[in-house]
C-alpha positions as CSV (number, residue, x, y, z in Angstrom):
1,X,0.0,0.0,0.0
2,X,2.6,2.6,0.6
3,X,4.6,2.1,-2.9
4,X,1.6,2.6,-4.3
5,X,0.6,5.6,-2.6
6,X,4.6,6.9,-3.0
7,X,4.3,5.7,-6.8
8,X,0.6,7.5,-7.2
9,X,2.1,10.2,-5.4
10,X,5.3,10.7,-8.1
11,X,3.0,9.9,-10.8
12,X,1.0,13.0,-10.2
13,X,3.9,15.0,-9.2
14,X,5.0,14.3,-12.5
15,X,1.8,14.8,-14.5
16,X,1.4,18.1,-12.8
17,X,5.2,19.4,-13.3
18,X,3.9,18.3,-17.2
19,X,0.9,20.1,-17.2
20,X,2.4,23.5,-15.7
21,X,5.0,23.4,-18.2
22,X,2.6,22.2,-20.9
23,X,0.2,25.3,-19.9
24,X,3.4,27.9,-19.4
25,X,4.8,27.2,-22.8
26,X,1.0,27.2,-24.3
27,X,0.9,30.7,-22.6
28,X,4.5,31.8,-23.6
29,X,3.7,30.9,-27.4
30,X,0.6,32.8,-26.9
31,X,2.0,36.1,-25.3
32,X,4.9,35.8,-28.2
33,X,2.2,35.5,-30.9
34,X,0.0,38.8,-29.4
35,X,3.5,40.3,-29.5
36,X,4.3,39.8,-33.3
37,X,0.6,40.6,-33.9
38,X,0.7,43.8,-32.1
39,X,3.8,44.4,-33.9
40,X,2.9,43.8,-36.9
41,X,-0.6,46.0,-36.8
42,X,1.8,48.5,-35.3
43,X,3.9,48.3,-38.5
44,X,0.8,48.3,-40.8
45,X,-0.3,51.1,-39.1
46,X,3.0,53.0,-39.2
47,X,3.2,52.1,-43.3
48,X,-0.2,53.6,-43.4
49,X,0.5,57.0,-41.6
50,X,3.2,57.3,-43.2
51,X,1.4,56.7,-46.8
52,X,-1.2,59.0,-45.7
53,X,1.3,61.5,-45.0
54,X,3.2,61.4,-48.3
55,X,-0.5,61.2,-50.1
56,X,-1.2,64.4,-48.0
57,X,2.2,66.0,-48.8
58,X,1.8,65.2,-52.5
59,X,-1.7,66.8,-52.9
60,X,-0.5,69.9,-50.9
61,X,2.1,70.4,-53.4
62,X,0.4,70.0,-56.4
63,X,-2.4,71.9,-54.9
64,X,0.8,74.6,-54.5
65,X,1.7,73.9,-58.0
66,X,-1.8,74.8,-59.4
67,X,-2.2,77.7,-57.4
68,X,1.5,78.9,-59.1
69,X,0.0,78.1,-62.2
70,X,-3.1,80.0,-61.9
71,X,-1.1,83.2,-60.6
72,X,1.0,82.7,-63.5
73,X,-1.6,82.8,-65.8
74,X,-3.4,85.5,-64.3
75,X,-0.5,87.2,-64.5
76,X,0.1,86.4,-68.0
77,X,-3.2,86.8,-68.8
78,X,-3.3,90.8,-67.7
79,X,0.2,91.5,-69.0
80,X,-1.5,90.8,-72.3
81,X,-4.7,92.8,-71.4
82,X,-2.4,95.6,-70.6
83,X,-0.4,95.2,-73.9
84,X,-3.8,95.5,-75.8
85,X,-5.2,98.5,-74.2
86,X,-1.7,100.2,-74.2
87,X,-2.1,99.8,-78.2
88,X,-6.0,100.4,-78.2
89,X,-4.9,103.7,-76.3
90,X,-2.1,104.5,-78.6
């Protein structure tokens, strides 16, 4: 009766040793997986602030590019104006 009891007594030892690792590695592959996960959303979400940032930038300057242009043509277009009623005048 007492082996047994000793042996029951190792065998669960045992089994419960086993099933704490089992669980801690379980729980370890699981915290490592959020990790990468939470990385890797971080990372997506860095790719697309930074996209949306450079979209932003590039609409800005070709926004700044058109308004150039307009002046330009404003300008060019009055220069002309100018030129013709100088001659009408003359």
């Amino acid at each position: 009766s007492v082996p047994s009891v000793a042996s029951l007594a190792s065998i669960g030892s045992v089994a419960f040793v086993a099933s704490i690792a089992s669980v801690a590695s379980v729980a370890y592959v699981a915290s490592v997986a959020s990790l990468a996960s939470i990385a890797s959303v971080a990372f997506v979400a860095y790719v697309a602030s930074v996209a949306s940032v450079a979209s932003v930038a590039s609409v800005a300057f070709v926004a700044s590019i058109a308004s150039v242009a307009s002046v330009a043509s404003l300008a060019s277009i009055a220069s002309v104006e100018y030129v013709a009623y100088v001659a009408y005048v003359a």
